[in-house]
C-alpha positions as CSV (number, residue, x, y, z in Angstrom):
1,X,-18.9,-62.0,-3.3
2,X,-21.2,-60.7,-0.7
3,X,-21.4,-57.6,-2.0
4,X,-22.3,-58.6,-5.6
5,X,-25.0,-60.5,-4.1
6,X,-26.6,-57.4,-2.7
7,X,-25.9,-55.3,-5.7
8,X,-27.7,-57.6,-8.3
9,X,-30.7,-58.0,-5.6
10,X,-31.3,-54.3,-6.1
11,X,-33.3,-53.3,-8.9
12,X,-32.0,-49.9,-9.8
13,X,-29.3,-50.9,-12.3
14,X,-32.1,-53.5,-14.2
15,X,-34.4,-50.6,-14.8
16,X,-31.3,-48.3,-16.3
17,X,-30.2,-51.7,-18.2
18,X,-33.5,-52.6,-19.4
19,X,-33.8,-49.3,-20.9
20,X,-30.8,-49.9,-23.0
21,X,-29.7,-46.7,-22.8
22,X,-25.8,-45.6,-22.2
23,X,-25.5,-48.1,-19.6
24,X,-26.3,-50.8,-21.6
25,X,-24.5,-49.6,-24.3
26,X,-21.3,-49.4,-21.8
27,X,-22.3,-52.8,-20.5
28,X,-21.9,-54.2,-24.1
29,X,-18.6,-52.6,-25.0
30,X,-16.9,-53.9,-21.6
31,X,-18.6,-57.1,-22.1
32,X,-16.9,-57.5,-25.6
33,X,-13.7,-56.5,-24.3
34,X,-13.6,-58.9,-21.7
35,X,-13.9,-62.0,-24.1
36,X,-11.9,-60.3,-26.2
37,X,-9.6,-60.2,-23.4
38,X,-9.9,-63.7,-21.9
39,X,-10.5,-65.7,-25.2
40,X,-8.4,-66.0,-28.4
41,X,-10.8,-64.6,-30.7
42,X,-9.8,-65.9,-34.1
43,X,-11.4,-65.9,-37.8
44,X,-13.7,-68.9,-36.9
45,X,-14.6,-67.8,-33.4
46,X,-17.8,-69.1,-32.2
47,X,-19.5,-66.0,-30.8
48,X,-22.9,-67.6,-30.8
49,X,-21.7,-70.4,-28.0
50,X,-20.9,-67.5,-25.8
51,X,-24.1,-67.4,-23.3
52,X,-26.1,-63.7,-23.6
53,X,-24.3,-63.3,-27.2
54,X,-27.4,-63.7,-28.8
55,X,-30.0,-61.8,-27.0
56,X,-27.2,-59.0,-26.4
57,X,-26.7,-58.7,-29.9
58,X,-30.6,-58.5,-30.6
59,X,-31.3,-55.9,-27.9
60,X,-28.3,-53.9,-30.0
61,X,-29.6,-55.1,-33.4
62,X,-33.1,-53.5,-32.0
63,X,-31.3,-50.3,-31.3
64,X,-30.2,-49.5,-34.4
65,X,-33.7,-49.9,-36.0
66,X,-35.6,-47.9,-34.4
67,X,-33.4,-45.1,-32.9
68,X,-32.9,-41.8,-35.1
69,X,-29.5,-42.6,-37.1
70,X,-28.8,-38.6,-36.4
71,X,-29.1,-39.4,-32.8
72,X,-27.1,-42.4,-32.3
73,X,-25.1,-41.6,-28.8
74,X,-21.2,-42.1,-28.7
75,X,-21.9,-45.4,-26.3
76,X,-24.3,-47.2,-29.3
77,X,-21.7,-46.4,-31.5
78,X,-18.6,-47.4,-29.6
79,X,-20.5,-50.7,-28.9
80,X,-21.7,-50.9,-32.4
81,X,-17.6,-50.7,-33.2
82,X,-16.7,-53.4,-31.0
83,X,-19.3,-55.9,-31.7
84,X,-17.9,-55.9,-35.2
85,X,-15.2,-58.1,-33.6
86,X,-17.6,-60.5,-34.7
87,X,-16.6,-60.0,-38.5
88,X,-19.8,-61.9,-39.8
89,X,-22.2,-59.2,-38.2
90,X,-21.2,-56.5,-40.6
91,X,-23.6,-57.2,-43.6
92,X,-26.3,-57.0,-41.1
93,X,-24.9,-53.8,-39.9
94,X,-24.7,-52.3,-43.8
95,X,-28.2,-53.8,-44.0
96,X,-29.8,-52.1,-40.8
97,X,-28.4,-48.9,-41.7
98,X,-29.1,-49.1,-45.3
99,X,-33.0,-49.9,-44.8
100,X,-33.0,-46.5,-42.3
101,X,-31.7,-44.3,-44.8
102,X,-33.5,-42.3,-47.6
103,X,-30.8,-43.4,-50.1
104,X,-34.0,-45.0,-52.7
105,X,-35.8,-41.7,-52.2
106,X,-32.7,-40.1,-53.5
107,X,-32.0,-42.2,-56.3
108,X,-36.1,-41.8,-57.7
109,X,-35.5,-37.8,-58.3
């Protein structure tokens, strides 16, 4: 316990975190897995009572807007995958990536 104490003192893993880069992304997966892991996640799972669920899932939501869809890294997309445990999150999903594409463009020619 000691030692986690020290280790969340430090500021060196906030910065990386806060830049929501791969380690975030990383974070996010293991963090899913873990409920997934301790909790029964069923059809009518409350994910929303879950404390961080919400901002989590904005910081990711964030993500998805405004980084290039060619560059999406392997760690966005594997947490991208697992938050989709959450079932009720994919219409947003289809909805993000829908508004990013050029698909309207395409149609108009």
């Amino acid at each position: 316990m000691k030692k986690l104490k020290e280790i969340l003192e430090k500021d060196d893993w906030q910065k990386r975190f806060k830049k929501r880069g791969i380690a975030f992304f990383n974070f996010l997966s293991d963090w899913v897995h873990y409920i997934k892991k301790k909790v029964v996640v069923k059809e009518n799972f409350a994910w929303q009572d879950i404390k961080g669920y919400r901002i989590l899932l904005k910081a990711l939501f964030c993500e998805l807007k405004t980084q290039p869809i060619i560059g999406f890294s392997d760690a966005l997309i594997t947490a991208s995958k697992k938050m989709l445990l959450n079932e009720k999150l994919l219409n947003t999903y289809v909805a993000i990536i829908y508004k990013r594409t050029k698909f309207l463009e395409f149609i108009s020619l």
